[in-house]
N, C-alpha and C positions, 0 to 999 in steps of 0.2 A: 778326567774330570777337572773342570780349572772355576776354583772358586773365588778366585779374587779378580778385582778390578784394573780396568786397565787404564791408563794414561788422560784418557778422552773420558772416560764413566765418571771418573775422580774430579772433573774439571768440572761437567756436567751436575755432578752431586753438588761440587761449588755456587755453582749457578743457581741452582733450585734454594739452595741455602740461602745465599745472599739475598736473593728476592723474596725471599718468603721475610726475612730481617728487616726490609725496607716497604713489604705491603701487605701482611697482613696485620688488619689493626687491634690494637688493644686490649682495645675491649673484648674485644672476641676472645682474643688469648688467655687474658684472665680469670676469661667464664670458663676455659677449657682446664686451663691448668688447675683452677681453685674448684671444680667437680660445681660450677654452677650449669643447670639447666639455660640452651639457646634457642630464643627465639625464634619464630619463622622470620622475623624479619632480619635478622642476624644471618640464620642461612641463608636467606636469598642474598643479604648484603654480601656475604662471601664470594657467591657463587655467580654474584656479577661480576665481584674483582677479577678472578679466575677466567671468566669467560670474554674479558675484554684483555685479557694476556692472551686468549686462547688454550688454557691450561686447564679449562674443566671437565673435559674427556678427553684425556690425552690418550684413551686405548681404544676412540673407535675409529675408525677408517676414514683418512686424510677426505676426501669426500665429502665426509657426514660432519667435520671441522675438527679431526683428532690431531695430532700432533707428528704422526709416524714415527716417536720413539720404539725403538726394541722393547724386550719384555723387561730387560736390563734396567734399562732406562726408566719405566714404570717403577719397578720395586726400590729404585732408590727414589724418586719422587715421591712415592706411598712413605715409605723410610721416613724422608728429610720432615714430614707433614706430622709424623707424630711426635719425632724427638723436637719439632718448633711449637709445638701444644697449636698446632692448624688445625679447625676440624675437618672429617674426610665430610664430603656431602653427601647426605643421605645416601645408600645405595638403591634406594626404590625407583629414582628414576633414572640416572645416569648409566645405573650397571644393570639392573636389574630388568628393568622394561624397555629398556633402549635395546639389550641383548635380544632380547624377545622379538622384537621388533624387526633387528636386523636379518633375525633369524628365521622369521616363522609369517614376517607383517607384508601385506601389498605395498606396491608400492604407493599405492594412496595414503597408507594407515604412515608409512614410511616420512613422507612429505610433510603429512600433519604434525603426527605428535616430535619426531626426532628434534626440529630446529628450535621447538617450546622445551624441550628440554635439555638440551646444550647452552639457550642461553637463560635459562633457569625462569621459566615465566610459569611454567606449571609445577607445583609441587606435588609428586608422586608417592602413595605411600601401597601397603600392600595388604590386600584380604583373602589371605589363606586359612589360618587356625580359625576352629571354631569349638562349642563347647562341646567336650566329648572328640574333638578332630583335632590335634596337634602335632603330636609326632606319628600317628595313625593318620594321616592328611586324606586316605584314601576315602575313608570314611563320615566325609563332609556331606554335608543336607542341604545347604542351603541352593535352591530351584531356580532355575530361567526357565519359562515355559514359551514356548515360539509363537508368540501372536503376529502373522504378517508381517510385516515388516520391522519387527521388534522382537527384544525378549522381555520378558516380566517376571522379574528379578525378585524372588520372596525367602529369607531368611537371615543369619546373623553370622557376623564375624567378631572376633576374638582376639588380646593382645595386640590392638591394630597398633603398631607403633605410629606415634606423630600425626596418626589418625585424625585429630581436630586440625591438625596445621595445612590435609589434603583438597588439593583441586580436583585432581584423580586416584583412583583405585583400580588398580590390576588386579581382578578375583577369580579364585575358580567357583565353578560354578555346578551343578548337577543337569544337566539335561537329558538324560535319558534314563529314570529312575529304575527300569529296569535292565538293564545289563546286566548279562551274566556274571563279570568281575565288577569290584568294586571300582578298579583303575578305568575302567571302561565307563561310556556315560558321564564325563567332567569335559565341562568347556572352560579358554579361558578369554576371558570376558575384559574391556577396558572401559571402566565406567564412570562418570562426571559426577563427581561428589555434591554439585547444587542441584542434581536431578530433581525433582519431585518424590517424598519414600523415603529417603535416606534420611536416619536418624544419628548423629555423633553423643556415644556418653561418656565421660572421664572412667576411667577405673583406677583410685588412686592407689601409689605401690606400700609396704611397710616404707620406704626411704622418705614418705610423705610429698612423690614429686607425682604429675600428670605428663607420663608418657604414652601410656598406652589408653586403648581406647577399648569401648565394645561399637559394633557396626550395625545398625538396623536396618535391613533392607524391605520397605514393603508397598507392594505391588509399583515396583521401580521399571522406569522404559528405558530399555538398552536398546539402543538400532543397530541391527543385524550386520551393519557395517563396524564396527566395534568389535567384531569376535574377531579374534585372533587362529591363524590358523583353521583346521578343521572342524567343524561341532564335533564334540564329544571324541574330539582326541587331545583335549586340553593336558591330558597327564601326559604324556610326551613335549610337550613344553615348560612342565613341572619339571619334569627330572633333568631339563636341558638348563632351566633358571639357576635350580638348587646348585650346582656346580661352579652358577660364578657366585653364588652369596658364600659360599663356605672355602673358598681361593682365597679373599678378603678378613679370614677372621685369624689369621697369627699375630697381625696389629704389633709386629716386633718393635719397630721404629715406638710407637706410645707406649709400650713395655719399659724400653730403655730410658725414656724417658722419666718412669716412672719409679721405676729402680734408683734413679740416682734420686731422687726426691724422697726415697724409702733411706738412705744411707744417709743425705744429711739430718731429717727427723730424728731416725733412731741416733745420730751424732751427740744431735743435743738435749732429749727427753732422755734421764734420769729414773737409774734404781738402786736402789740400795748405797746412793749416793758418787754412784758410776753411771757415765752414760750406756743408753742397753744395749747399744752397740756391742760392748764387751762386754755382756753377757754369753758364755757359750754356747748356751743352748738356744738363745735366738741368732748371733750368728751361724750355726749350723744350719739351719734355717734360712736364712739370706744366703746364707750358699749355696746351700740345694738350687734355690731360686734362679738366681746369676747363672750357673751349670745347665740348668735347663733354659734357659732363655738363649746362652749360648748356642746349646745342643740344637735350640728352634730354630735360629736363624741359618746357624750349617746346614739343617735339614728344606728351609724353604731356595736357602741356596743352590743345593742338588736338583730341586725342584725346575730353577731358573736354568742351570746349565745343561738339563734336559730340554727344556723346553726351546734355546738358545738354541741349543745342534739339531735337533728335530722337527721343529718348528710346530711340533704336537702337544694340547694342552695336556696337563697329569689328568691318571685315571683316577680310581678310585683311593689313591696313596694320600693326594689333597685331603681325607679327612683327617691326616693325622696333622695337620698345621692346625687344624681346628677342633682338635681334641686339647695338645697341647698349649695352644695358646691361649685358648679361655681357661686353661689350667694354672696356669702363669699370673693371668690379669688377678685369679681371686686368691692364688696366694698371696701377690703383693698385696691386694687390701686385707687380707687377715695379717700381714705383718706389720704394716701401719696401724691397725687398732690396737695389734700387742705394743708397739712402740708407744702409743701416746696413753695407753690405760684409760682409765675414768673419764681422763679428758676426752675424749671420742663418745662423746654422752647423745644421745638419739633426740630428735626431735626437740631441740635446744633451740631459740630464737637468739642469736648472739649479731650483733651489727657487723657487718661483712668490713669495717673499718677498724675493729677489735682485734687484738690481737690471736685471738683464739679461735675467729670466725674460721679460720683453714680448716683445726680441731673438729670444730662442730660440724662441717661436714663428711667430715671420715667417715662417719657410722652411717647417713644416709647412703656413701658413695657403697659402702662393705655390703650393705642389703641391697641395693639395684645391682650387684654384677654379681649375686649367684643366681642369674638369669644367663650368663655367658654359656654356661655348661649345657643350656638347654637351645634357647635358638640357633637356628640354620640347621637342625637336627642335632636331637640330643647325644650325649656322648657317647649313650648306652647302645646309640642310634650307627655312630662314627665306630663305634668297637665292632660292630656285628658287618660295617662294611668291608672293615679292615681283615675281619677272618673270615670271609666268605671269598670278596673280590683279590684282596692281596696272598692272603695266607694258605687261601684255597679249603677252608675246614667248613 
């Protein structure tokens, strides 16, 4: 097993560096680094600059306009994007329904959606969870019923990330209410969010921000040319997506990132008229932290130098990147609000020009990421794949 880099990776890591130093702007960065909420027009702005380097799917097939980097080469890009506070771009359409797509789509469906979204013209979000269906996804109600040359789309989705910011929605769907299993009987469906039916509502979080959304589907016209794959074999398309949304969540590179922005804080936020840095009991604490972050990146390592000599994606082992890395992300914020105490005060309007505005929003960012443990399948979810598929129990 060879976990270090070689000559050309090193030079390449440079490269990504440097350019992201000379174009990514700003403003963007500031909103990233300083835990502000980004705009759709923000991601789009990104996601043009990217795409006019050719750098906004650089993991799909030279063809479809990826880059034919290695797998190598990917994870130090993902890398360099977090420790430069870059945002990644949504994964609903780039990874997530483009995978689909490549996978499962004609080549009409191929044609259409793929080039709108490489060069970022459609904004994709996703409608899986619904109420009562989340980490039970099997379990989902919401209807397409086949009317000739359409389906007619009736019920509600849940948690819709960025859901107000979407052009489109990849959902599953129910169409055949009676099948035997629950898996059996789900289509999945690509659907035009200005349809006619389709209702967007806010559902705002404790952090007091508007990410997520609820989805109202009623008596919505989907053309039959929109389904993906086979009617009512949409759950084999499920369990082929869920595997690249949960590749994506170790997010080491904005860990590190993050960490060091955790050491200078606690550097200079005071206790007992020491910085609490040298407190022992919260450095114990940031050690753990640091060890496991470590521990994460040697583990998505092995990952890569499998996947390098094999040319085979990871099995079911992939959930432990996304066990421990949303384990990672909420310890750092629970160590940043122990760092700044009181000052970490919720729901505080402080002018982002103050010096304290950083402060003020630690407590919103501490309450949006104990969401981490639960999307892409919950932990409780990643533990049961780990001893079934890995451990064999």
């Amino acid at each position: 097993m060879d976990l270090s880099y070689s000559a050309e990776e090193q030079a390449f890591r440079n490269e990504v560096r440097e350019w992201l130093a000379g174009n990514l702007p700003k403003d963007i960065r500031d909103k990233v680094v300083n835990y502000q909420g980004l705009s759709k027009d923000d991601f789009i702005r990104w996601h043009k600059i990217l795409a006019a380097k050719g750098w906004a799917v650089p993991h799909w097939p030279v063809e479809w306009g990826g880059t034919s980097w290695d797998i190598t080469q990917r994870y130090i890009y993902n890398e360099e994007f977090g420790l430069a506070g870059a945002p990644n771009l949504p994964n609903f359409g780039p990874n997530m329904c483009a995978s689909v797509l490549m996978k499962f789509g004609t080549d009409a469906q191929k044609n259409r959606f793929l080039p709108r979204i490489r060069e970022g013209d459609d904004f994709w979000v996703q409608g899986y969870s619904e109420p009562g269906s989340g980490s039970d996804l099997a379990s989902l109600k919401t209807r397409a019923e086949r009317k000739g040359d359409h389906y007619l789309v009736n019920g509600q989705k849940i948690w819709t990330t960025l859901g107000h910011y979407g052009d489109w929605i990849f959902a599953l769907v129910r169409t055949d209410p009676g099948a035997a299993k629950r898996q059996e009987g789900i289509s999945f469906l690509l659907i035009d969010m200005k349809t006619p039916g389709i209702t967007v509502r806010p559902l705002i979080l404790m952090d007091g921000g508007h990410e997520v959304n609820e989805v109202f589907f009623d008596d919505v016209k989907v053309p039959l040319e929109n389904l993906i794959f086979e009617e009512n074999k949409g759950w084999t398309v499920a369990k082929y997506l869920l595997g690249h949304e949960r590749m994506g969540s170790a997010n080491v590179g904005a860990s590190k990132r993050e960490l060091t922005a955790l050491r200078t804080l606690a550097s200079t936020e005071m206790k007992n008229g020491k910085p609490i840095i040298e407190d022992p009991r919260f450095r114990d604490r940031l050690s753990r932290v640091e060890i496991e972050l470590q521990a994460l990146e040697l583990t998505a390592m092995r990952f890569l130098d499998k996947m390098r000599r094999t040319g085979q994606p990871p099995g079911a082992d992939v959930s432990m990147l996304k066990l421990k890395g949303s384990e990672i992300q909420q310890g750092i914020t629970e160590l940043m609000m122990q760092a700044v105490g009181p000052m970490a005060q919720p729901f505080v309007a402080v002018d982002d020009g103050a010096v304290d505005a950083y402060k003020s929003r630690l407590s919103p960012r501490y309450f949006n990421y104990r969401k981490t443990t639960i999307y892409a399948g919950s932990n409780e979810i990643q533990r049961n794949i780990i001893a079934k598929a890995t451990l064999g129990l």
